[in-house]
C-alpha positions, 0 to 999 in steps of 0.5 A, spaced: 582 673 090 578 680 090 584 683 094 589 681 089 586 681 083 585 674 081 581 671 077 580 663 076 579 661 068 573 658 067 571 655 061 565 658 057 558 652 057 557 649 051 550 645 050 553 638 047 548 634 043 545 628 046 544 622 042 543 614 045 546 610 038 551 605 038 555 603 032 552 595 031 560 593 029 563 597 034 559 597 042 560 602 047 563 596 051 567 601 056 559 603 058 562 609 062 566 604 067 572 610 068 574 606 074 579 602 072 583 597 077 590 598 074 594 601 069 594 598 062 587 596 062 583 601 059 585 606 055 581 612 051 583 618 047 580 624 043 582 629 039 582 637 040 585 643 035 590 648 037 592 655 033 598 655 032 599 662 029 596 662 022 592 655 023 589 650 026 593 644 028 590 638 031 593 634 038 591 626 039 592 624 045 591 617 049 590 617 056 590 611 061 584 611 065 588 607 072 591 614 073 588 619 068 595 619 067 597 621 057 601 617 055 600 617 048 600 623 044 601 627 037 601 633 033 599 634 026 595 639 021 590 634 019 585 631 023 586 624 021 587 616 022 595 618 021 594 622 027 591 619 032 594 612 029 601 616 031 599 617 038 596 610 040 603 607 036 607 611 042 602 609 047 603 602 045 611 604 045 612 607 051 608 602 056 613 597 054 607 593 048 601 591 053 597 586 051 589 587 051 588 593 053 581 595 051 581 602 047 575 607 047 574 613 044 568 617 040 565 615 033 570 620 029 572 617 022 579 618 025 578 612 030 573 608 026 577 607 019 580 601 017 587 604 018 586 605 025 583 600 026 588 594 023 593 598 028 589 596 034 589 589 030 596 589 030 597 591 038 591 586 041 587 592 042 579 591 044 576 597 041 570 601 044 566 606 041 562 612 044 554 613 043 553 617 037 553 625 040 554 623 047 560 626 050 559 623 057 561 616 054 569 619 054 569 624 059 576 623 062 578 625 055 574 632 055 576 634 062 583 633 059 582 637 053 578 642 059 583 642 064 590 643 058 586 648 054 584 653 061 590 652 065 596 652 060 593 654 052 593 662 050 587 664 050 589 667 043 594 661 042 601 659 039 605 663 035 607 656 031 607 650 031 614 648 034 612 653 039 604 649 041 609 642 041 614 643 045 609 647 050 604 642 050 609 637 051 611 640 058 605 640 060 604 632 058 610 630 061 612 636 067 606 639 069 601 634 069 603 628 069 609 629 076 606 635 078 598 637 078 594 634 084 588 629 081 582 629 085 580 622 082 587 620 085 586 623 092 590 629 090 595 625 087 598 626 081 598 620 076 606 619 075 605 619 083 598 614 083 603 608 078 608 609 083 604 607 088 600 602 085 606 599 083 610 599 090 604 597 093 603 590 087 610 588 088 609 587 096 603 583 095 607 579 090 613 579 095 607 575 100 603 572 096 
């Protein structure tokens, strides 16, 4: 790397406040469980900013734990329930409407409002909710955020908004998803860990 003048991008430390409460209406039922044995059962999402040439825009994303695999998202100027409901309603779509998925995220009003919260309602959605302060609680979501913010994001952004998206979406749908290497998934990517687990379940169908 030194003979060809490459440098790999490293994100700078960051002290994160450590905090042990939990909200009495909504518990931490995830409990740091990322293990998950197939996809649709636990899904977590988290919210992250993006310049995008004049200000900042806000991107909600909802993540599969099975495969780590996005599959949900949305993009906005406010960070509010609007927009994390968006991202969860196309989760919810595109996995052709599954039914008890348990859904974890961190205690931002975005996801503790009476608005999200009647959208998990309406899709049987069990909710769970990070310890207050404690960003280990939905870790999969911040290595997420780290590895889009290091590996594709400008260090000074986007020029506008269109342009944030539709790069943001490459890198959802393109890069990370069918081409990235995972190590949770034994250097699988997530669309190739589904497949799998899918060919693999229908042969255990097909004896059982």
């Amino acid at each position: 790397m030194k003979e060809l003048i490459i440098v790999s991008c490293q994100e700078r430390k960051h002290k994160y406040n450590r905090g042990g409460n939990e909200r009495i209406d909504i518990p931490n039922l995830l409990n740091r469980q990322f293990a998950v044995t197939k996809p649709d059962q636990v899904w977590c999402g988290d919210v992250t900013y993006i310049w995008t040439g004049s200000r900042w825009a806000y991107l909600a994303v909802v993540l599969d734990l099975f495969a780590r695999k996005p599959v949900g998202w949305a993009m906005s100027f406010a960070p509010d329930s609007e927009l994390t409901a968006k991202a969860l309603q196309m989760a919810w779509e595109l996995r052709g409407h599954p039914k008890q998925v348990m859904f974890h995220s961190d205690q931002g009003s975005h996801y503790t409002s009476r608005q999200y919260r009647q959208a998990l309602w309406r899709y049987q959605m069990t909710q769970s909710i990070s310890r207050r302060g404690n960003c280990w609680d939905n870790s999969p979501m911040e290595r997420f955020f780290r590895s889009l913010k290091t590996e594709w994001v400008p260090t000074t952004g986007y020029q506008s908004f269109s342009t944030a998206q539709s790069a943001i979406i490459r890198y959802i749908t393109h890069y990370y998803s069918d081409i990235r290497p995972h190590w949770y998934n034994g250097g699988l990517t997530p669309n190739e860990s589904e497949r799998l687990f899918r060919e693999q379940s229908g042969r255990v169908a097909n004896f059982s």
